[in-house]
N, C-alpha and C positions, 0 to 999 in steps of 0.2 A: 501514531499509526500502530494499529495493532496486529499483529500477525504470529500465527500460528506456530508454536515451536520448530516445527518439522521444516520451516521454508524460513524461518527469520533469519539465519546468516548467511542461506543463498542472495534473499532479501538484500541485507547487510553489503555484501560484495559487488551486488548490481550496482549500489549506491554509491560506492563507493569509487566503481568503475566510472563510472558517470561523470562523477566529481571530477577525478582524476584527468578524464578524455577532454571534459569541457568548462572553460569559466563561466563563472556564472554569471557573466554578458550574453555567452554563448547559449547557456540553458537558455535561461530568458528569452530570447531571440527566437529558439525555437520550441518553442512554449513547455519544454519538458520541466519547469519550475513549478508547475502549477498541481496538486493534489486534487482529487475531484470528490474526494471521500471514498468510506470502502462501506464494506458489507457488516452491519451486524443483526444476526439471525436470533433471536430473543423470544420470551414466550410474551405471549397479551395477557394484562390481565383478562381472564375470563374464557379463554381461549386453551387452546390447544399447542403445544410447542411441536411444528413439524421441520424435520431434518434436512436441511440439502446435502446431497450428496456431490 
């Protein structure tokens, strides 16, 4: 997973908390194991690169 410098060890600590609160019988169970993908915002060839804010 890729993420932004500015939130990666907020990021980090979420994950960690999580770990921490739940086994991962527990994750599983309540489906927070599962990644669903993220966002990556790229130019097309041929194309225009526009910004999200």
């Amino acid at each position: 997973m890729t993420l932004h410098s500015r939130v990666a060890s907020a990021a980090q600590q979420v994950l960690e908390r999580v770990a921490g609160l739940y086994s991962a019988a527990e994750r599983k169970a309540l489906g927070i194991d599962l990644f669903g993908g993220s966002l990556n915002v790229r130019k097309m060839r041929g194309g225009q690169h526009r910004r999200f804010l």
